[in-house]
BAMAR-611353 format. One line per field, with one value per residue (C-alpha): residue in one letter; x negated, y negated, z. Coordinates in nm, 4 decimals, always signed. Example, Ala and Ser with C-alpha at 12.3 -4.5 7.8 and 13.67 -1.06 7.14 Angstrom:
code: (A;S) $
u: (-1.2300;-1.3670) $
v: (+0.4500;+0.1060) $
w: (+0.7800;+0.7140) $
***
This chain:
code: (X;X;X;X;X;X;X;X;X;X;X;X;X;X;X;X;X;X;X;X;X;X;X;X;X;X;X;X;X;X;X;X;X;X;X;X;X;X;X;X;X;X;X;X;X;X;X;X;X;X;X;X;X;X;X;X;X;X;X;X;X;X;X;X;X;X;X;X;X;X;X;X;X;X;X;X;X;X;X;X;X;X;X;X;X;X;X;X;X;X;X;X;X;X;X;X;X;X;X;X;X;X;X;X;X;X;X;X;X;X;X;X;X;X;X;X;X;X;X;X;X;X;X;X;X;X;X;X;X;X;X;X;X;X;X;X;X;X;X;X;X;X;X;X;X;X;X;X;X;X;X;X;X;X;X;X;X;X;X;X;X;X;X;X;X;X;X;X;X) $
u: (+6.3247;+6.6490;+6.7241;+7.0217;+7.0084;+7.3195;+7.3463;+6.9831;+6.8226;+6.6528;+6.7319;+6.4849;+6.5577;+6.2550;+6.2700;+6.0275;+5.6770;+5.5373;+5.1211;+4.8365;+5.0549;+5.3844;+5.2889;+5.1926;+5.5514;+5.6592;+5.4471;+5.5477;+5.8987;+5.8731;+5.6082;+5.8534;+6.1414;+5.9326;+5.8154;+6.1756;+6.2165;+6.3078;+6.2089;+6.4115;+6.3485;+6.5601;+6.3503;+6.5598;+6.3643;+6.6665;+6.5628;+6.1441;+6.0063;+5.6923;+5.4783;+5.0934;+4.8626;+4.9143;+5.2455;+5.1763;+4.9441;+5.2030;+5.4046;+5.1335;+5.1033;+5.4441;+5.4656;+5.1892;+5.3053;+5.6503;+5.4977;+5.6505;+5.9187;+6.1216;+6.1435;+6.1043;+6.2834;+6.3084;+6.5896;+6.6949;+6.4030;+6.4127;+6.1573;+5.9280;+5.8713;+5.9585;+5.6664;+5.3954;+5.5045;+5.4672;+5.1028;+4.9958;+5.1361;+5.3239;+5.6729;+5.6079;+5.4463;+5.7752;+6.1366;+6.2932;+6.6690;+6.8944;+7.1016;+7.1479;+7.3988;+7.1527;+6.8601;+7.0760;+7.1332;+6.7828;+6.6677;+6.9623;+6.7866;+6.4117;+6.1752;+6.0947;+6.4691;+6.3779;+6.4756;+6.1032;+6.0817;+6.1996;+5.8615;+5.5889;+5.3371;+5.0516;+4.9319;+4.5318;+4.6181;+4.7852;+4.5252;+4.2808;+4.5878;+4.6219;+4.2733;+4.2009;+4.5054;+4.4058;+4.0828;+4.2622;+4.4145;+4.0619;+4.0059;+4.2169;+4.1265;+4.3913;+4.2203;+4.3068;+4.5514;+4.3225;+4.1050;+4.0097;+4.2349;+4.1844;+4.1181;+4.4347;+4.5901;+4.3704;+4.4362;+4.8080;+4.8180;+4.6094;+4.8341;+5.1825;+4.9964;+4.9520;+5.3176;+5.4281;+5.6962;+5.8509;+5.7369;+5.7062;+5.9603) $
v: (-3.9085;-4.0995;-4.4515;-4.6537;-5.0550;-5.2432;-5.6134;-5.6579;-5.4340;-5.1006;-4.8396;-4.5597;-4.1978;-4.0187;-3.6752;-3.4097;-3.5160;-3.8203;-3.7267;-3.7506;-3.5319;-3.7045;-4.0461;-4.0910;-4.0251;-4.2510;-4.5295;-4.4639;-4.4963;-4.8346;-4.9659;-4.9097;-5.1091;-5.3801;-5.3781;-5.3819;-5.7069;-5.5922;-5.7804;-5.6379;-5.2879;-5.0871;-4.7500;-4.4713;-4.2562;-4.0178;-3.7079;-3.7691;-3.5251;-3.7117;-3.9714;-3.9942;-4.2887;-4.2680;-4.2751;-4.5848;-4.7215;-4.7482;-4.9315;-5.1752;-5.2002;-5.3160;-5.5533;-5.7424;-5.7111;-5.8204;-6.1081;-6.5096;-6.3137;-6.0830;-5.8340;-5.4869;-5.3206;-4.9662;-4.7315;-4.4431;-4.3192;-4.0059;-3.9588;-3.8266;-4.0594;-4.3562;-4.2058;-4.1864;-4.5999;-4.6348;-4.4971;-4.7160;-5.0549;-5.0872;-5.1423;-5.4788;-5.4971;-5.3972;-5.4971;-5.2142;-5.1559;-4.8266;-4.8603;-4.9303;-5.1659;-5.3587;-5.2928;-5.4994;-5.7853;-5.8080;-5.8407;-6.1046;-6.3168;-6.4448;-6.3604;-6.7340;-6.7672;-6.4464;-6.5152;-6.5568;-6.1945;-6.0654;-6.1764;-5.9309;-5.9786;-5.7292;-5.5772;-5.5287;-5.1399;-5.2509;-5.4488;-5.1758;-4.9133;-5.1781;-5.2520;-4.8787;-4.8713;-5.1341;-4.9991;-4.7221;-4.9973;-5.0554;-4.6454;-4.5958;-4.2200;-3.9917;-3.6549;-3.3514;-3.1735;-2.9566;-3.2743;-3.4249;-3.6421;-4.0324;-4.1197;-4.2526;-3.9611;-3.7045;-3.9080;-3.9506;-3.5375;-3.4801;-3.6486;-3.5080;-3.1779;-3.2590;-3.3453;-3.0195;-3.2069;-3.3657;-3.7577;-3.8727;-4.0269) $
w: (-0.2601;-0.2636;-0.3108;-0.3557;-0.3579;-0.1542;-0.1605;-0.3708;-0.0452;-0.1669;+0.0640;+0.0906;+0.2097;+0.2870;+0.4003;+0.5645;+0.6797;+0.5372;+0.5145;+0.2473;+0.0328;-0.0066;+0.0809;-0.2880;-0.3868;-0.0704;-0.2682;-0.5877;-0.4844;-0.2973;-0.5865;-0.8794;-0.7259;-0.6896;-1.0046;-1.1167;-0.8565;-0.5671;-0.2816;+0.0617;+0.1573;+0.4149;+0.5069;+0.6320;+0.8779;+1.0160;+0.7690;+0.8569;+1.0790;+1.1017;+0.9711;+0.9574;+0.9052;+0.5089;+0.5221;+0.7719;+0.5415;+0.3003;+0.5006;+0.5792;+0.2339;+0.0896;+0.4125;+0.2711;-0.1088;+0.0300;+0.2805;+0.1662;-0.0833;+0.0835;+0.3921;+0.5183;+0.7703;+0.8982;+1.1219;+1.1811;+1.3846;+1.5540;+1.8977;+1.7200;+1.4577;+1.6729;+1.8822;+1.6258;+1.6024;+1.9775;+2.0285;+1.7222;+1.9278;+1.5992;+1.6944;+1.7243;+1.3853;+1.1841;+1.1979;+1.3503;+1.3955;+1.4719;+1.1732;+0.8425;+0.8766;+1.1590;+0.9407;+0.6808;+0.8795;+0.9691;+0.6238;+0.5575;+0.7810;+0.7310;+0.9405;+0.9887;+1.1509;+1.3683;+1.7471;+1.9227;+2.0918;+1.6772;+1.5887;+1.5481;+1.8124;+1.7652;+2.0673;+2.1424;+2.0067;+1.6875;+1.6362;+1.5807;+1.4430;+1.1688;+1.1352;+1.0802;+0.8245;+0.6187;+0.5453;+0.4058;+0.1490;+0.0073;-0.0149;-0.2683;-0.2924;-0.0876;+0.0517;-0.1152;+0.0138;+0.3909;+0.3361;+0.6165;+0.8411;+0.9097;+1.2488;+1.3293;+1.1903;+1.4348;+1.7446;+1.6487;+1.5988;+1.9355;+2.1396;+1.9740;+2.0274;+2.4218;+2.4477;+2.2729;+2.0717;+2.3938;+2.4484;+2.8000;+2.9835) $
***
C-alpha cells in the first residue's frame, strides 16, 4: 500500500477491495504513521474497488484515535465505494472531498472552524452502521479468510448484489 506525506498530511493509497483480509494491512499502514506522529490523514479511494465493514471499521477507528489532535479526510471515491458510504448514512460521518488537493484543504482547517452543514451529523442509519462498527473495535479477532461476514458487511453485499454493480439514480 502506498503512502507519501505532503505538508505533515499522510496520504494513503489503497488499492483493490478493502475486506477482512487486507484491512489488517489498511490498519497497519494508518497505525504506524501515527506512531511515528502523524496526526492528518488524506485516504485515497480512486484505486478501491470496494470497501466492507472492516475496512470501515478501520476508519472508525483512526477517527477516534485522531479525535482533539488532528483530522481525517477521504476522496477519490468511485460509485461504488461512495455507495457502500451512502447505505451506511456515513457520508455525513467523514470529511469527504473529490480531490486531493480539496481533501488537503479540509484537513488544513479544524473541524471546529467547519462551516455548519461540514459538520458530521449522523443520521438515524449511521447511528446503528456505526454502532454495529464499533463493536467490531472491541472484537479484536478478524475472521479467517471464508469466515463469516459481519452484518453490516452481508446487508452492504445484498444490496450491491440487487443493483448488479449499477447504483440507482
Amino acid at each position: 500500500m502506498e503512502s507519501t506525506v505532503k505538508d505533515g498530511v499522510a496520504v494513503v493509497m489503497p488499492s483493490g477491495v478493502i475486506d477482512t483480509r487486507t484491512a489488517v494491512a489498511f490498519e497497519s499502514t494508518l497505525v504506524r504513521a501515527f506512531a511515528d506522529g502523524t496526526r492528518s490523514f488524506a485516504i485515497d479511494f480512486s484505486r478501491v474497488d470496494l470497501i466492507t465493514s472492516a475496512g470501515i471499521r478501520v476508519l472508525v477507528m483512526m477517527v477516534h484515535r485522531l479525535r482533539g489532535t488532528g483530522g481525517l479526510a477521504l476522496f477519490g471515491m468511485n460509485d461504488r465505494v461512495r455507495t457502500v458510504f451512502e447505505i451506511g448514512g456515513l457520508l455525513q460521518q467523514f470529511r469527504v472531498a473529490a480531490n486531493e488537493a480539496e481533501a488537503l484543504a479540509l484537513l488544513a482547517r479544524p473541524v471546529d472552524q467547519a462551516r455548519p452543514d461540514e459538520r458530521p451529523r449522523p443520521s438515524k442509519i449511521a447511528s446503528v452502521v456505526l454502532d454495529l462498527v464499533s463493536r467490531d473495535l472491541v472484537i479484536r479477532d478478524l475472521p479467517a479468510a471464508g469466515g463469516e461476514l459481519s452484518p453490516l458487511a452481508k446487508a452492504v453485499a445484498g444490496t450491491l448484489a440487487r443493483w448488479s454493480g449499477d447504483p440507482p439514480a
